[in-house]
C-alpha positions as CSV (number, residue, x, y, z in Angstrom):
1,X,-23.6,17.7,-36.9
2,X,-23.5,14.1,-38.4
3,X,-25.1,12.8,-34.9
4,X,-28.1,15.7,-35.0
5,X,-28.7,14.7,-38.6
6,X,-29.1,11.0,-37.5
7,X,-31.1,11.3,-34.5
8,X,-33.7,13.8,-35.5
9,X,-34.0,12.3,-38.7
10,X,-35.5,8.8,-37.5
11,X,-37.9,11.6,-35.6
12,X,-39.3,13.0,-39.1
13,X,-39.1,9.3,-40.2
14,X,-41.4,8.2,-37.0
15,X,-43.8,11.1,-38.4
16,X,-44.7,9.8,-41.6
17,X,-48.5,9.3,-42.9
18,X,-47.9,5.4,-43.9
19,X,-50.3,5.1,-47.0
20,X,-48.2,8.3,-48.5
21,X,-45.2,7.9,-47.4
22,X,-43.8,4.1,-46.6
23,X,-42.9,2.8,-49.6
24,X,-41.8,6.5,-51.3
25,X,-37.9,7.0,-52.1
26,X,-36.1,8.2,-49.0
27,X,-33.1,10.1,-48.6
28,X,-31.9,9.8,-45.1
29,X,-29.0,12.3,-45.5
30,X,-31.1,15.2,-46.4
31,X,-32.8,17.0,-43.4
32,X,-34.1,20.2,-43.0
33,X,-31.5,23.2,-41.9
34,X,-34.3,24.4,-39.7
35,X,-34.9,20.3,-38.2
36,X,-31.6,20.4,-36.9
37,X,-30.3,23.7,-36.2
38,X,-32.5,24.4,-33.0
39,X,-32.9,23.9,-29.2
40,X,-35.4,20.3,-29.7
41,X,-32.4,18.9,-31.6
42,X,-29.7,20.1,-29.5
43,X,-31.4,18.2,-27.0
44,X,-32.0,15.1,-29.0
45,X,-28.2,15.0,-29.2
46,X,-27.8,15.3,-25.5
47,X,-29.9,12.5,-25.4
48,X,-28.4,10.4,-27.5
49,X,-25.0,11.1,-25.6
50,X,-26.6,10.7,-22.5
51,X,-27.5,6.9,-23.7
52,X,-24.0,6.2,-25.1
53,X,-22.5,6.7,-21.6
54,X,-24.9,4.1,-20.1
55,X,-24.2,1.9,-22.8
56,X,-20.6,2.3,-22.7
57,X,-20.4,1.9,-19.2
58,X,-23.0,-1.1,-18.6
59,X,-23.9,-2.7,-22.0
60,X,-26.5,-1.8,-24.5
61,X,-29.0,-4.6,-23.1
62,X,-28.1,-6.8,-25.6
63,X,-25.9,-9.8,-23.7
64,X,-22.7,-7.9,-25.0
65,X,-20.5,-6.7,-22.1
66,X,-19.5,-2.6,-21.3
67,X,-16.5,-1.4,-19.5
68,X,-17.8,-2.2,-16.1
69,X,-18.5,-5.6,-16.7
70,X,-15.3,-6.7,-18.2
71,X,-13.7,-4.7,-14.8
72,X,-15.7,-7.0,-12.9
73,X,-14.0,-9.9,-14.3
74,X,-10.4,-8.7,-14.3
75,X,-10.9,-8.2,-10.5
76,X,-12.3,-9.9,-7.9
77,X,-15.6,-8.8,-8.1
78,X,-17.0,-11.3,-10.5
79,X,-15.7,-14.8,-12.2
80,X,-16.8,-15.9,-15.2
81,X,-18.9,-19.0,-15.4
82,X,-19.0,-19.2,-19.1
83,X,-17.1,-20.9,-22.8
84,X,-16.2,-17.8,-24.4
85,X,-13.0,-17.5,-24.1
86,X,-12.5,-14.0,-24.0
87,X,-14.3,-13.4,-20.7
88,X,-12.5,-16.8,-19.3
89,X,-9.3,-14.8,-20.6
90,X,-10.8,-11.3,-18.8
91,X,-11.5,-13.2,-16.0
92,X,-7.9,-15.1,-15.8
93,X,-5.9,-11.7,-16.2
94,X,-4.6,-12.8,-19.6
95,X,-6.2,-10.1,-22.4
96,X,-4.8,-9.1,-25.8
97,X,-4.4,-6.2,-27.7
98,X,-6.4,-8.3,-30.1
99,X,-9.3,-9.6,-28.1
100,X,-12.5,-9.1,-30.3
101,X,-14.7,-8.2,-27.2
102,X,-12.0,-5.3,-25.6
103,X,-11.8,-3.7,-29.0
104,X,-15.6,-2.9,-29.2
105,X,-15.9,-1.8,-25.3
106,X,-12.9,0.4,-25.5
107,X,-14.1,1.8,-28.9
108,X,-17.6,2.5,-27.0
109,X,-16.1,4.6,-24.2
110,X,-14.2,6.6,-27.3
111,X,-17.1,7.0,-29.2
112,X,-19.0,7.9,-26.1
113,X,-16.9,10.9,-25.7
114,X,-17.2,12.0,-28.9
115,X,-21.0,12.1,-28.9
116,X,-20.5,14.2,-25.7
117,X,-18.6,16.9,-27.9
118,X,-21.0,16.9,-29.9
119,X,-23.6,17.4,-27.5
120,X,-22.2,20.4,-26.0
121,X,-21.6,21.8,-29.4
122,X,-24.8,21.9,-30.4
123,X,-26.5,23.0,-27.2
124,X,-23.9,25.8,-27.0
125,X,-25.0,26.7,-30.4
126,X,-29.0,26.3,-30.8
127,X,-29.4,25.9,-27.2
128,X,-29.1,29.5,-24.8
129,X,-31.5,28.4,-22.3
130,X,-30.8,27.3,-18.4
131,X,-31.5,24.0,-19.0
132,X,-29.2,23.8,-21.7
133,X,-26.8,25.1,-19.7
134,X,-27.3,22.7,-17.3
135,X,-26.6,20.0,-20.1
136,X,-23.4,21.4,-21.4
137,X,-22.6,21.3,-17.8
138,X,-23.7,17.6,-18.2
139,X,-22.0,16.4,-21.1
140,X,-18.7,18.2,-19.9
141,X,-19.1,15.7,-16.8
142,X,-20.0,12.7,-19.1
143,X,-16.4,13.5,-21.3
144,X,-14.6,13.5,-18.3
145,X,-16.2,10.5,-16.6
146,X,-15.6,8.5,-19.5
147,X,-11.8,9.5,-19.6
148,X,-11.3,8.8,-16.2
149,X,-12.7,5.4,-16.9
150,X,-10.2,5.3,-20.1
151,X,-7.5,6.0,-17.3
152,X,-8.5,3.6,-14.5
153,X,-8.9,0.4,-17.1
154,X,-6.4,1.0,-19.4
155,X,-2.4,1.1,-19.8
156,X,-0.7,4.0,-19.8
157,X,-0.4,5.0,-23.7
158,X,-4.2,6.1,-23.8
159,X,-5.0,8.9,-26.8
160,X,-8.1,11.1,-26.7
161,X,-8.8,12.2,-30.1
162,X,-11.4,13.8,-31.3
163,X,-13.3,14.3,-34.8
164,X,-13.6,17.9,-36.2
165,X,-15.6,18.4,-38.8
166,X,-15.3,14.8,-40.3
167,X,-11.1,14.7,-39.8
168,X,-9.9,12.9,-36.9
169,X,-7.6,14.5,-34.6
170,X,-5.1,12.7,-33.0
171,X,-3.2,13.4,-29.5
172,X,0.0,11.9,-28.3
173,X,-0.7,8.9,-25.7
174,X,-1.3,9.6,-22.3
175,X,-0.5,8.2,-19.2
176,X,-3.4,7.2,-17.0
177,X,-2.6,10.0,-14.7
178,X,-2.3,12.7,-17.4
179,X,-5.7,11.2,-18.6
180,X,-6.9,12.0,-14.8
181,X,-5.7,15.3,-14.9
182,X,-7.3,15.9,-18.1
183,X,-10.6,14.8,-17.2
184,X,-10.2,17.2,-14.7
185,X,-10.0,19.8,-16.6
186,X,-13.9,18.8,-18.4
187,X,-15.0,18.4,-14.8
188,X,-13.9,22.2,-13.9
189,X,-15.6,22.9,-17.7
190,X,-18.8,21.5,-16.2
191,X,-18.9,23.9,-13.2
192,X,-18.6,26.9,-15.0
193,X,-22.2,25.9,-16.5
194,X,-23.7,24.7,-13.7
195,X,-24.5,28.0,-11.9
196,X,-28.5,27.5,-11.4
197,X,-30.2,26.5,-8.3
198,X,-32.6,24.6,-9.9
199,X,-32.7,20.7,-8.5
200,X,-31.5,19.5,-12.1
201,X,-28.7,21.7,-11.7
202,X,-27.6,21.2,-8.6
203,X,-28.3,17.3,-9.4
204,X,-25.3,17.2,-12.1
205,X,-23.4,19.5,-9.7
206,X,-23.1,16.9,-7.5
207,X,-22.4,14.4,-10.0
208,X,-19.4,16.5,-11.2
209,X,-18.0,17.3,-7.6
210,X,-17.9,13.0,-6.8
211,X,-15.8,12.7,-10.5
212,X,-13.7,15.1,-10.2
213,X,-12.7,14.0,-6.7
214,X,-12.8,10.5,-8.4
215,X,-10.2,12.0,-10.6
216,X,-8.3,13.9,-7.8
217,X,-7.5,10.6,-6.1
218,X,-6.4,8.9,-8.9
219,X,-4.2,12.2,-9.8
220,X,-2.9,12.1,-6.3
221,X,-4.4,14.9,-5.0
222,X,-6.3,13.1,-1.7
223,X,-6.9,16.6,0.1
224,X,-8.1,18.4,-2.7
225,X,-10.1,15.5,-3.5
226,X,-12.0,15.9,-0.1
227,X,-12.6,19.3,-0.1
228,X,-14.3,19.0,-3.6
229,X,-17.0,16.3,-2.6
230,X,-17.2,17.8,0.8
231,X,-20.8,19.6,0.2
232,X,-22.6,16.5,-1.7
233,X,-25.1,14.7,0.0
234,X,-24.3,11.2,1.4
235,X,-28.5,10.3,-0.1
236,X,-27.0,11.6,-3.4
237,X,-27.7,9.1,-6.2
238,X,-26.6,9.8,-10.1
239,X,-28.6,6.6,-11.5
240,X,-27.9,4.9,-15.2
241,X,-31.7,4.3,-15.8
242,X,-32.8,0.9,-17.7
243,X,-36.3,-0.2,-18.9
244,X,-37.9,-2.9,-20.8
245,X,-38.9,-0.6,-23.7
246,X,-35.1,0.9,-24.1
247,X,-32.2,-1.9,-22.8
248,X,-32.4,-4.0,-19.7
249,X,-29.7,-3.8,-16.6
250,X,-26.6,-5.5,-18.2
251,X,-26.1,-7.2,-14.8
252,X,-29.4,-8.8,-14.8
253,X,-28.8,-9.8,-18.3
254,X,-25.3,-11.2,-17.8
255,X,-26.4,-12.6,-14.6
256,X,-30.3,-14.4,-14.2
257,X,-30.9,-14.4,-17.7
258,X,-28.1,-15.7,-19.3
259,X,-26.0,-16.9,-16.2
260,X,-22.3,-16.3,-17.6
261,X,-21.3,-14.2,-14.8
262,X,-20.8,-15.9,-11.0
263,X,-19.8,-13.5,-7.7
264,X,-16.4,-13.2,-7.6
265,X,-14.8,-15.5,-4.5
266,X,-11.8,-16.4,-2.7
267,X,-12.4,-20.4,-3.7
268,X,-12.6,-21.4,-7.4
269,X,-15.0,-23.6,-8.8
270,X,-12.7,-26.0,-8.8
271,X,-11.9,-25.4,-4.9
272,X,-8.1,-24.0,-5.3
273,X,-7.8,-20.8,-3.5
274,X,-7.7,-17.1,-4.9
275,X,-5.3,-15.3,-3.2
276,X,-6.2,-11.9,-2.3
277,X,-9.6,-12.4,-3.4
278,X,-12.7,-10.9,-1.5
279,X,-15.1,-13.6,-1.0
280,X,-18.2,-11.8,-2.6
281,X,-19.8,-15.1,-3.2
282,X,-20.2,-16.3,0.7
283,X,-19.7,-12.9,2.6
284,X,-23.3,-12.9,3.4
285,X,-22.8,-9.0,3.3
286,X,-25.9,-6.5,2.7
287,X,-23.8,-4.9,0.2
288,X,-24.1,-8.0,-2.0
289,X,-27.0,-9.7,-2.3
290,X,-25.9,-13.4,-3.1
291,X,-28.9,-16.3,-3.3
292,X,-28.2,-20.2,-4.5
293,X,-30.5,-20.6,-7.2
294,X,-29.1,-24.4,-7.4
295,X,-29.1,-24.6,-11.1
296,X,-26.1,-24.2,-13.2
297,X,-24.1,-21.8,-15.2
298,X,-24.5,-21.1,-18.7
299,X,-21.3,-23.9,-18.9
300,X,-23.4,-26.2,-18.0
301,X,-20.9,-27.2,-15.2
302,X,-20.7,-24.4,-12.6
303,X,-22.9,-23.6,-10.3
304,X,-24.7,-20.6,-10.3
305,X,-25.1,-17.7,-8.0
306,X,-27.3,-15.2,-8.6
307,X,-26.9,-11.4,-7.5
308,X,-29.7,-9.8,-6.4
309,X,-28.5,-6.3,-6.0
310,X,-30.0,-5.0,-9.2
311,X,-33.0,-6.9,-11.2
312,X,-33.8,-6.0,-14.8
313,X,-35.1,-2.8,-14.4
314,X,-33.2,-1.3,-11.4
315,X,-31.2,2.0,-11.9
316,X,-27.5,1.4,-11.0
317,X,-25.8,4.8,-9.4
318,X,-22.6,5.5,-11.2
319,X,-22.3,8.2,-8.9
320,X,-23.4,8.4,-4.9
321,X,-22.7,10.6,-1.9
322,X,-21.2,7.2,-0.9
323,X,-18.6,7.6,-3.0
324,X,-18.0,11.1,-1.6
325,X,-17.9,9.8,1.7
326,X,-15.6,7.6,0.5
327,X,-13.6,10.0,-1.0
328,X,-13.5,11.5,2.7
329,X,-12.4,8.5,3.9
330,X,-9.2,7.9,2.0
331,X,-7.9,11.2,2.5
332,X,-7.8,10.8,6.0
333,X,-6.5,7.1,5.8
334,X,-3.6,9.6,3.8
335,X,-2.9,11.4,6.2
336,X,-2.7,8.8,8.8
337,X,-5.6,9.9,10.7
338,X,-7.0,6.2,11.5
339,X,-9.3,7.3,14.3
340,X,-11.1,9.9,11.5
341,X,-11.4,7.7,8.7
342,X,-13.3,5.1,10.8
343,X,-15.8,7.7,11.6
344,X,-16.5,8.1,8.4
345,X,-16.2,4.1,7.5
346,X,-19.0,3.6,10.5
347,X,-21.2,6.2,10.1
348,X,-21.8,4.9,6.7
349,X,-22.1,1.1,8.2
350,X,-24.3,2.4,11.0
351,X,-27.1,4.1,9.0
352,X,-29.3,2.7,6.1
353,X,-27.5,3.7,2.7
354,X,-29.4,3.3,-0.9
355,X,-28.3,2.9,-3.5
356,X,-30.2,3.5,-6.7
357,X,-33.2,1.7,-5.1
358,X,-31.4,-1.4,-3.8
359,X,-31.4,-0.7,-0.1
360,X,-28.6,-1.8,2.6
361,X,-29.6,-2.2,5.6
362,X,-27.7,-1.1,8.7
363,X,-24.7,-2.7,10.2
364,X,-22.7,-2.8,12.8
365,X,-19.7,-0.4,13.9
366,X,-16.1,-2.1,12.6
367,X,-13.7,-1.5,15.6
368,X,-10.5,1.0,14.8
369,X,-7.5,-1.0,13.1
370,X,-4.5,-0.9,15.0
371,X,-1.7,0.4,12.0
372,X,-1.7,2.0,9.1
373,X,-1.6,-1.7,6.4
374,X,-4.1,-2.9,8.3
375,X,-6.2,0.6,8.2
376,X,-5.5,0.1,4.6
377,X,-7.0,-3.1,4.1
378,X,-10.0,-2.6,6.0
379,X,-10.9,0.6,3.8
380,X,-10.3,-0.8,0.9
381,X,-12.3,-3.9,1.2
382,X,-15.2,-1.5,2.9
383,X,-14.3,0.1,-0.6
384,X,-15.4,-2.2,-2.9
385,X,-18.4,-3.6,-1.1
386,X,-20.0,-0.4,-0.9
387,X,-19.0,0.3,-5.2
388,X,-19.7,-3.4,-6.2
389,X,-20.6,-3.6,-10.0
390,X,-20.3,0.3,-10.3
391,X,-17.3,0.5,-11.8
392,X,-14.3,1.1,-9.0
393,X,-12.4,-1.9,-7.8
394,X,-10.2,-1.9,-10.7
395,X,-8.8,1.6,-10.3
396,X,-8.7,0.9,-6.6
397,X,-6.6,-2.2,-7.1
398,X,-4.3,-0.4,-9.4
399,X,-3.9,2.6,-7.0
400,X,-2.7,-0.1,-3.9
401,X,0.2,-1.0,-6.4
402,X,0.8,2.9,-7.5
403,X,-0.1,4.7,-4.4
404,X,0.4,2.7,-1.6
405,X,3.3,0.2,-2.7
406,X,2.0,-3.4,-2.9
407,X,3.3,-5.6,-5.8
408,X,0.3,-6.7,-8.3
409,X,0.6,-10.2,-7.0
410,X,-0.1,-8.6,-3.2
411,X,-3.7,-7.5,-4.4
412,X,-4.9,-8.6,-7.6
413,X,-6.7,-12.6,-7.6
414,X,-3.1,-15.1,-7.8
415,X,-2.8,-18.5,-7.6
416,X,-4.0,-21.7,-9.6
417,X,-6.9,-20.4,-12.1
418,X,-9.9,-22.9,-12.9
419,X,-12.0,-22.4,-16.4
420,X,-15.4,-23.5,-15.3
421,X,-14.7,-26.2,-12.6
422,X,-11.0,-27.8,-14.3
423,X,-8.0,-26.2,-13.4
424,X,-6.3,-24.1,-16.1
425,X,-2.9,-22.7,-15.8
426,X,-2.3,-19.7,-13.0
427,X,-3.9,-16.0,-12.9
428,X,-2.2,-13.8,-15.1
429,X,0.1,-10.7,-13.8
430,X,-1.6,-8.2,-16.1
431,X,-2.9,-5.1,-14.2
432,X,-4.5,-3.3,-16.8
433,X,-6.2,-3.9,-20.3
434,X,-4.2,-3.4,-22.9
435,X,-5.3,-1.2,-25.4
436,X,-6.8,-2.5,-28.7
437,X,-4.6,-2.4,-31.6
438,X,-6.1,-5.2,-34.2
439,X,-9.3,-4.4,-36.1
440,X,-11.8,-2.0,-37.6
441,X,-11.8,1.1,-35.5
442,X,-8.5,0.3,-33.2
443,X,-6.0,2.5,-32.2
444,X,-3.6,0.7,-35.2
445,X,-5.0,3.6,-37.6
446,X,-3.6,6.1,-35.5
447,X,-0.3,7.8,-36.0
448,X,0.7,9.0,-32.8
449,X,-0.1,5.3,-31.5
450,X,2.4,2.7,-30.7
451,X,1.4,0.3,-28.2
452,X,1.1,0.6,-24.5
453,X,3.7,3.2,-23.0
454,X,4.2,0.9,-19.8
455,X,2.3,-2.1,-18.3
456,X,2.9,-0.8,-15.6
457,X,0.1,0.2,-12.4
């Protein structure tokens, strides 16, 4: 109950009398039995968890990067117009166990979990009410989101510990596919508490139903994966919120106000090509929102090219009934059924789709590819223009090497790579991160640890 201590103590300190109270001795690690053990603390914890995922997803609005934003760079979504050299080494393919900005985003996504656990413990325990039903249901969903993501960004090797009572406990490394199949075990968790009929309910119901197909695809399992989103809206949003009084939109930070991050494109900026690349950058695509700002990059060198699908405020939907379309989509691309995964493909294209609030505006029907690689490539470039900056590409461009047989160098960025506008050695063949092993906090302190398993897809 460390985390219920710590939050609803700063709410007794927030109700102090000044003039009495300010200056007096505090002791911040003695609250009230009766302050923590009940339903308004229970959900303070929730809360708190609730923010930890956002943050450990898409930065704490503080210009220091999340999981999704170093994904961006690793793939093809984004390219980094910046002079640290860690995201210049992101962006290149070339990380290290060592790299002082992977160790604190992989450490978030951990610690994320844990304050999940902790969440469901204590509304499970002060909490017997349908709401806090609904947020057990919740936080079971945040645990195995987070893992998931663990599993898509990682190498094989990943642990999921947990802390009980104050003494860690350790796991034996995972693959990313046994990490899949675990969080798809906290997905099935969730449903069990998600029996209401409420809209909150059914809200986080969806939400689990597009993960755990999420996690479903990634196990392998394309069919099953279908059937489980099959009921979820295709208007279904499940928004990370942002406001100026909590933390901005990490993209808008990373992006217009600090300008370290450019769109992702198949030239670089020092016009060499990117093999394989999607050409976010000029696509001219309502799906990305790309405008010339002519001003440069926080380099000073590159140009800059500002993305204008989410501004400092706007919600970002980790979770959509686009994605369970999607979802659809693929399985029938697995089972070779061309003609029905283009339905699906156009009927999104053909409609208005939101997203969050950024709205995409219709477009027009794709005609029916003729074989099954090319039916392959055209869904997943569809793919990751409809899940740009939300956290997908680099799972999907590990799946084409492990599900569908392409060699890393078939669809990861290749060729000549350019550090701001000079050319600077070649991409790297890295698929995955690698997971932290140097520093406070790494995986180094556990036992069961001993490097990556595999670099493999």
């Amino acid at each position: 109950m460390a985390a219920t201590a710590a939050i609803v103590g700063g709410l007794v300190l927030g109700a102090c009398n000044p003039k009495q109270e300010l200056l007096s001795p505090q002791q911040p690690g003695v609250v009230s039995p009766t302050a923590v053990n009940s339903p308004t603390a229970a959900d303070a914890v929730y809360v708190g968890a609730l923010n930890r995922l956002k943050q450990s997803m898409n930065g704490g609005g503080n210009n220091t990067e999340a999981l999704w934003n170093w994904e961006a760079l690793f793939t093809d979504e984004l390219r980094s117009s910046d002079t640290f050299s860690q995201r210049n080494d992101a962006d290149q393919r070339n990380t290290q166990s060592n790299d002082t900005v992977l160790l604190p985003i992989y450490n978030a996504v951990q610690q994320a979990r844990g304050r999940a656990r902790d969440a469901i413990n204590a509304e499970l325990a002060f909490n017997n009410t349908a709401a806090g039903k609904t947020h057990v249901g919740e936080m079971y969903m945040a645990m195995g989101y987070e893992e998931e993501q663990l599993a898509e960004a990682f190498c094989n090797g990943i642990s999921l510990g947990e802390t009980v009572g104050g003494v860690p406990q350790y796991t034996a490394q995972l693959s990313g596919v046994d990490v899949s199949k675990t969080a798809i075990t906290r997905f099935d968790s969730a449903l069990t508490f998600l029996t209401g009929t409420d809209a909150a309910t059914i809200a986080v119901k969806n939400a689990v139903l597009i993960a755990k197909g999420r996690a479903q695809v990634n196990a392998g399992d394309f069919a099953g994966a279908a059937a489980t989103v099959a009921s979820v809206p295709t208007g279904f949003n499940y928004n990370f919120d942002y406001s100026q009084t909590t933390s901005d939109n990490e993209w808008w930070i990373m992006g217009f106000s600090v300008k370290r991050y450019d769109p992702g494109d198949s030239i670089s900026f020092a016009n060499t090509p990117i093999n394989n690349a999607i050409p976010f950058a000029r696509l001219n695509d309502p799906r990305v929102v790309v405008v010339d700002l002519k001003t440069k990059a926080e380099d000073v060198i590159s140009p800059y090219l500002d993305i204008q699908n989410y501004g400092r405020d706007d919600p970002v939907p980790a979770l959509s009934g686009i994605d369970a379309r999607l979802i659809e989509a693929e399985a029938k691309l697995q089972a070779k059924d061309i003609a029905g995964m283009m339905t699906i493909v156009n009927a999104l294209r053909t409609s208005a789709q939101t997203l969050g609030t950024f709205k995409v505006a219709a477009m027009a029907a794709l005609p029916t590819p003729p074989d099954q690689a090319s039916a392959t490539k055209l869904f997943f470039r569809e793919k990751a223009l409809w899940q740009f900056e939300r956290g997908w590409r680099m799972g999907d461009l590990r799946r084409l090497v492990r599900q569908y047989g392409f060699t890393q160098d078939q669809v990861y960025p290749t060729g000549q790579f350019a550090r701001n506008t000079s050319p600077s050695g070649n991409y790297g063949t890295e698929v995955a991160f690698p997971i932290p092993d140097a520093g406070l906090g790494s995986e180094i302190s556990n036992p069961n640890f001993h490097g990556c398993l595999d670099t493999k897809a």
